[in-house]
C-alpha positions in Angstrom: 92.6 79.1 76.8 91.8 81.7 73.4 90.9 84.9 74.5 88.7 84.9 77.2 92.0 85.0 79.7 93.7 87.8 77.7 94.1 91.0 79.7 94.1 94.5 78.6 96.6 96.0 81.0 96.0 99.6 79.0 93.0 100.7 81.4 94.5 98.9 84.6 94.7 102.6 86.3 91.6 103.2 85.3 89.6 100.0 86.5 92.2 97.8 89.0 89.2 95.7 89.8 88.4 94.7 86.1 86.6 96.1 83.4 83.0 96.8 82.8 79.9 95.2 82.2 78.9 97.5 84.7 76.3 95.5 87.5 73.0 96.3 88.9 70.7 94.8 91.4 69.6 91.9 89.3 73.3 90.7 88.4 74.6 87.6 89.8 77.1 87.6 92.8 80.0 84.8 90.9 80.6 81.5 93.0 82.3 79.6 90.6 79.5 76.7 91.3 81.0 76.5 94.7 77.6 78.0 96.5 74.0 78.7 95.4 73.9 81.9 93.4 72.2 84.6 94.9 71.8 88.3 93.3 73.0 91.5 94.8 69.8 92.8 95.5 69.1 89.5 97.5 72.0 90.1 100.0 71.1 94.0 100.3 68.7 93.5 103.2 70.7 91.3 106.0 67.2 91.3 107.8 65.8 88.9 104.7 66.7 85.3 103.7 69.6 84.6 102.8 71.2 86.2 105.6 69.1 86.9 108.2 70.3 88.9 111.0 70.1 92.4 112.7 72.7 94.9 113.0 72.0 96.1 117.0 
């Protein structure tokens, strides 16, 4: 597995959800290959494909 599974539990107080690279609008949202890969600034607008629907 080498070291891409290795954890550094030092800073786990100070990021519990994982450690940087920071994101922007351009990054990926992760699927795993499961479902097509959309960005985040794709899913910002739920009035545009790929969502598509209004909050009333």
């Amino acid at each position: 597995m080498g070291d891409r599974f290795r954890y550094n539990l030092s800073n786990l107080a100070t990021y519990p959800n994982g450690q940087p690279p920071w994101l922007n609008k351009t990054s990926p949202i992760p699927t795993a290959g499961m479902f097509d890969s959309y960005t985040i600034e794709q899913v910002m607008d739920t009035r545009s494909w790929p969502l598509c629907y209004i909050y009333e």
